[in-house]
C-alpha positions, -999 to 999 in steps of 0.1 A, spaced: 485 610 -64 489 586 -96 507 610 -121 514 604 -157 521 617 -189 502 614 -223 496 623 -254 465 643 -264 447 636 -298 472 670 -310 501 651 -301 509 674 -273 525 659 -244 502 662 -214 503 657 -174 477 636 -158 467 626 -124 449 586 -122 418 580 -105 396 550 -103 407 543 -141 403 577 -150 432 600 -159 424 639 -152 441 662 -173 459 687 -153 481 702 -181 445 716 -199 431 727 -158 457 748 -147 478 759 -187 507 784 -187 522 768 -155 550 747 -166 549 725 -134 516 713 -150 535 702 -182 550 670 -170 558 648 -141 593 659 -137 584 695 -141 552 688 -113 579 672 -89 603 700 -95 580 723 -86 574 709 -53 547 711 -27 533 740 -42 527 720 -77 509 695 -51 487 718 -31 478 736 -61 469 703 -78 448 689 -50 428 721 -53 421 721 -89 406 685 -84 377 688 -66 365 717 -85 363 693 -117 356 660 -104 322 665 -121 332 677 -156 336 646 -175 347 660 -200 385 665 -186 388 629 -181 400 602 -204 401 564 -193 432 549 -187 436 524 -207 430 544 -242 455 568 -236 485 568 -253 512 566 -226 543 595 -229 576 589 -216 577 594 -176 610 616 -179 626 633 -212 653 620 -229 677 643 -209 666 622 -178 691 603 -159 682 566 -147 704 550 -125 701 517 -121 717 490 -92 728 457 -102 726 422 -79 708 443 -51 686 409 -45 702 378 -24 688 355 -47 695 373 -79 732 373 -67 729 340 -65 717 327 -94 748 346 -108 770 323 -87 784 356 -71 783 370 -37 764 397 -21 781 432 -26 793 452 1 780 481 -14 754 492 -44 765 486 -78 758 511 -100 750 518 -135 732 540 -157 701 534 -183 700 562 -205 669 584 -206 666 581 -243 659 542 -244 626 548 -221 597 530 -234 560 542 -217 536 522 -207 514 496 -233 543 502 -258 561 476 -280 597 468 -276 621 467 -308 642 438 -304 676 449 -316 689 426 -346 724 421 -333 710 401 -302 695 372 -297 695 365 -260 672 395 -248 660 397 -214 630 413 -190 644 420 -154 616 436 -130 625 464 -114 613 487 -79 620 522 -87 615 556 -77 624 594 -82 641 621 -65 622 648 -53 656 676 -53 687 687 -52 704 659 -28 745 660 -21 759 646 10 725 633 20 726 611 50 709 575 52 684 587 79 672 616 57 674 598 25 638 590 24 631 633 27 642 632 -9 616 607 -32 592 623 -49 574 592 -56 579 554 -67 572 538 -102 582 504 -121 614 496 -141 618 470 -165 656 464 -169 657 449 -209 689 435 -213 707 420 -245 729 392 -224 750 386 -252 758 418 -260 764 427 -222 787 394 -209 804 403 -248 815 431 -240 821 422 -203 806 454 -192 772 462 -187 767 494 -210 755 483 -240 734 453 -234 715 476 -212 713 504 -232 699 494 -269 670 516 -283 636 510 -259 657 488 -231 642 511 -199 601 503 -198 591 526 -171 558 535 -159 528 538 -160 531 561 -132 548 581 -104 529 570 -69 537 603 -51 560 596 -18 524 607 4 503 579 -7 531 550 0 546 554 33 566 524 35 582 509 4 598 481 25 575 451 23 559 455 -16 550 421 -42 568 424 -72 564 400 -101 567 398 -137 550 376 -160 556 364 -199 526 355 -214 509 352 -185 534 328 -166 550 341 -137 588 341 -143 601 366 -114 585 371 -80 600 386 -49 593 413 -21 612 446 -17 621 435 21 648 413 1 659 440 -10 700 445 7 701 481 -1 672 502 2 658 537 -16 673 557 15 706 536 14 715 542 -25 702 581 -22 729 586 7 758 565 -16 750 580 -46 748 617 -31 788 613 -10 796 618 -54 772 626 -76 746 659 -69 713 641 -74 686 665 -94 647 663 -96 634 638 -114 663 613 -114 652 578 -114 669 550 -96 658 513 -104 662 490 -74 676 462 -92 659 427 -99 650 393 -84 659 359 -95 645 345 -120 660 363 -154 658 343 -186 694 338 -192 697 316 -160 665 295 -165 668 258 -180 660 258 -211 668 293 -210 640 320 -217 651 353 -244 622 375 -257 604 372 -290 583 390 -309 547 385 -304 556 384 -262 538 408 -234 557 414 -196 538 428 -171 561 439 -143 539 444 -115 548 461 -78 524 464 -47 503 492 -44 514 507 -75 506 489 -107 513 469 -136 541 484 -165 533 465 -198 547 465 -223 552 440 -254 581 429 -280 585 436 -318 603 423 -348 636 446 -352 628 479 -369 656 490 -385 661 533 -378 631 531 -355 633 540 -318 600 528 -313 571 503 -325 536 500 -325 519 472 -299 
């Protein structure tokens, strides 16, 4: 399953499963559940949530009524603000080396906060202290439950699904400061979406395009293979320290090809659109805004 959240006409935060361009509205089919409230609370409430979901579809396939086209919906955040996104840095070969370092010799890790996701098909504020703003496309996926001590060889047991991170980063804020936090983490700087690809429908997340385009020119483009730590790799490191929780996200990291490093070198403006876009799951767009002074978010 494609699964999504959105907003109804009432402003009421909704879950939503994708088919065929058609989004099926699973929080109005089966109320008064809260695993039918949003993704996280449908992957938290495991494959029950999923067999129960599955059974509710074919009964209304023909009522047209309790579908909505994709691309009108208003998109909601894929995870609430209390979320927890971690993130892995220089986790491609060529990324590494287009920052003149070497390959780690294990995952770096850092987090995006919750807060600073932006949904699908909406505008990013461009923070007014920075002026060297970046896109970075981004493999990611979520955890299915509770994992602590998890071992490499059962790491993949614990995704729930994969989606599409795009890493914004302020550059001069970040090599400023010479530590990652706050270039990463201005207002709107996590893109994420525009769906969870549930872990049954994509078997092998090993050998999946990714690519990102400005404006229609294709700035990034790799393949997960180049990938030197892997979804059941960073589960196992993460979980020797940190209990991992339902609906964490970890983004993959990104591929060469990052504004700051091009010549002339590339920083977002207002007016642009990205379009990170991974194999088998879809395209996250999402476009850039004038700074808006006290607003988290803007309109495309």
């Amino acid at each position: 399953m494609k699964l999504l959240n959105f907003y109804t006409a009432e402003n009421d935060l909704h879950l939503g499963v994708v088919e065929n361009g058609q989004v099926f509205d699973l929080s109005a089919a089966i109320p008064a559940k809260i695993a039918f409230s949003s993704v996280v609370e449908f992957v938290r409430g495991g494959p029950e949530a999923i067999c129960e979901a599955e059974a509710a579809l074919p009964r209304y396939r023909e009522e047209h009524f309790r579908w909505r086209p994709f691309e009108t919906l208003e998109h909601g955040p894929l995870i609430s603000r209390e979320g927890r996104i971690f993130a892995v840095g220089l986790n491609y070969a060529d990324h590494a080396a287009e920052n003149h370092l070497p390959p780690p010799d294990s995952p770096i890790i850092f987090t995006k906060l919750a807060s600073g996701v932006t949904p699908h098909n909406r505008a990013v504020a461009l923070p007014a202290c920075s002026s060297q703003v970046d896109y970075e496309a981004e493999f990611a996926f979520m955890i299915s439950r509770a994992a602590k001590g998890v071992s490499e060889t059962d790491g993949v047991r614990f995704i729930a699904g994969y989606t599409i991170m795009n890493d914004v980063t302020a550059r001069d804020l970040q090599f400023q400061d010479k530590q990652w936090f706050r270039g990463k983490n201005c207002d709107g700087f996590a893109p994420l979406g525009p769906y969870l690809v549930t872990a049954d429908e994509l078997s092998n997340s090993d050998n999946l395009e990714i690519k990102l385009t400005l404006n229609g020119q294709v700035m990034q483009h790799s393949n997960t293979r180049n990938l030197f730590f892997k979804p059941p790799t960073l589960i196992a490191y993460l979980s020797q320290t940190l209990g991992l929780e339902a609906g964490d996200v970890i983004a993959t990291g990104t591929p060469a090809g990052i504004g700051y490093f091009l010549n002339p070198q590339v920083f977002l403006k207002p007016g642009d659109v990205m379009e990170v876009e991974v194999e088998r799951i879809g395209v996250l767009r999402n476009s850039i805004c004038a700074p808006q002074a006290g607003l988290e978010r803007c309109d495309a």
